[in-house]
N, C-alpha and C positions, 0 to 999 in steps of 0.2 A: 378520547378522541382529540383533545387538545395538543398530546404530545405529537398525536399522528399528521396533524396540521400543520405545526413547526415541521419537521424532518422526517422519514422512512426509519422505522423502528424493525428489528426483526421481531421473531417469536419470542425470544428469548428476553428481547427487553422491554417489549410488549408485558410480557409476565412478572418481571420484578417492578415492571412499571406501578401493573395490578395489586401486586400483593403490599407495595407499601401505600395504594391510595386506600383512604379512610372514608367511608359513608357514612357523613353524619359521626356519631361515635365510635362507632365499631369498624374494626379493616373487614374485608372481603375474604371471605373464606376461599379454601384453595378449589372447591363447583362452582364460587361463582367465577371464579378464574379461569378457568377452564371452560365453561361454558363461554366466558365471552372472550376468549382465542379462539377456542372454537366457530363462531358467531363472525368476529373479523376474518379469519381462514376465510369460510366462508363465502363471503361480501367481498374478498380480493383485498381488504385494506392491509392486510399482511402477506407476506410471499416471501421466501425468505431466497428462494431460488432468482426472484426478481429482483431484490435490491443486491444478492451477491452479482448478480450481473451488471447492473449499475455501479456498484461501487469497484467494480473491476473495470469498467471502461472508466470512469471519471481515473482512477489513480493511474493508468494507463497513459490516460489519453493529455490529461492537466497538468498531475505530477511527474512521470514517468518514472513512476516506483518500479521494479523488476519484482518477480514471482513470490520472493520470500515477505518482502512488506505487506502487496496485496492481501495473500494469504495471512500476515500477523492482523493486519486491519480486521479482513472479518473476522476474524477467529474473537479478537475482539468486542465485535459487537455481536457475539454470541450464536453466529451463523453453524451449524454442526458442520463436520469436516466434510462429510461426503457430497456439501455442497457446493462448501470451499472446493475440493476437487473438480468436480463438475464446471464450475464457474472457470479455474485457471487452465483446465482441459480445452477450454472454447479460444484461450488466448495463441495468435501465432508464436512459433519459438523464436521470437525474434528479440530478446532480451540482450542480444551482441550488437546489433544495432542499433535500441534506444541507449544501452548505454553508452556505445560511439557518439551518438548526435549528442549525446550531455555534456560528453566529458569534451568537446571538441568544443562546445560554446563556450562552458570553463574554462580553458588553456590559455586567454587569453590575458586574464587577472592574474594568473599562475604565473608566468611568463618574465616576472621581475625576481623571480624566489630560485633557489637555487635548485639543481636536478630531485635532490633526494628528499627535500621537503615538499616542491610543487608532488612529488610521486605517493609522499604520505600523504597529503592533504585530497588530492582527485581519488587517494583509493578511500578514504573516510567518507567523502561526500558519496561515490557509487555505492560504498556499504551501506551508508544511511537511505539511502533508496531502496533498499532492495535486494541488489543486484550479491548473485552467488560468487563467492572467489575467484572462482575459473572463470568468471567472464570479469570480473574486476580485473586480475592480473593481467587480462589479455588485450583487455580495452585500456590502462594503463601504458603499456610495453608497445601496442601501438599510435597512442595520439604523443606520449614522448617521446617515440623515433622519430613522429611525423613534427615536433616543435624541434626537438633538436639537431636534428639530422644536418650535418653542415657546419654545424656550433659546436666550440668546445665546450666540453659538461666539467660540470664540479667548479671548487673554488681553485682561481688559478693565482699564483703569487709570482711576480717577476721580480 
């Protein structure tokens, strides 16, 4: 109950939580485990379907991780896949989007560095979010038309 107080635990970490807590001398055998997942099931104190909901709006909404992060987080914190699905099924496809508005607030620190390095650099930080190739590439190839556009690119020697 202690871990549940701190932060939203799933089933799954619920249960490894269980099996290494000790009573007194002895650990908890895998019924009394069982029973009391069962018991917090139950009582609502675990849901696994509810915290992948939560944790998909918090990375969304705070981070603005894209499909593949969300889905690595839970998978992470032990949530089974058909959940994970379920949970990024409810998200709009609008993964081209959050990562336009990232990569646009970005460009502006970028904007001292040269074409080919600001373009590794924004597509490392969209990967590290999340965000799939194809939309990395394309959010890239757009917010550096839209910085450069007018500007000569590359290093120029006179």
């Amino acid at each position: 109950m202690r871990k549940l107080r701190a932060r939203s635990l799933s089933v799954s970490e619920a249960t490894m939580v269980l099996r290494g807590h000790q009573q007194g001398e002895s650990r908890l055998d895998a019924a009394e485990v069982d029973e009391a997942i069962d018991d917090f099931c139950r009582r609502g104190y675990l849901d696994d379907a509810i915290l992948a909901g939560h944790l998909v709006t918090s990375g969304v909404e705070r981070k603005g991780q894209g499909r593949v992060a969300l889905a690595r987080a839970l998978a992470q914190r032990g949530i089974p896949r058909d959940v994970i699905d379920a949970a990024l099924d409810g998200l709009p496809d609008d993964d081209l989007e959050r990562a336009l508005a990232y990569a646009r607030t970005k460009m502006p620190s970028l904007a001292r560095l040269d074409q080919e390095t600001a373009k590794r650099r924004l597509s490392g930080q969209l990967a590290r979010r999340g965000y799939s190739g194809g939309v990395v590439s394309a959010v890239v190839r757009t917010v550096m038309g839209e910085q450069h556009s007018g500007r000569p690119t590359g290093v120029r020697f006179e």
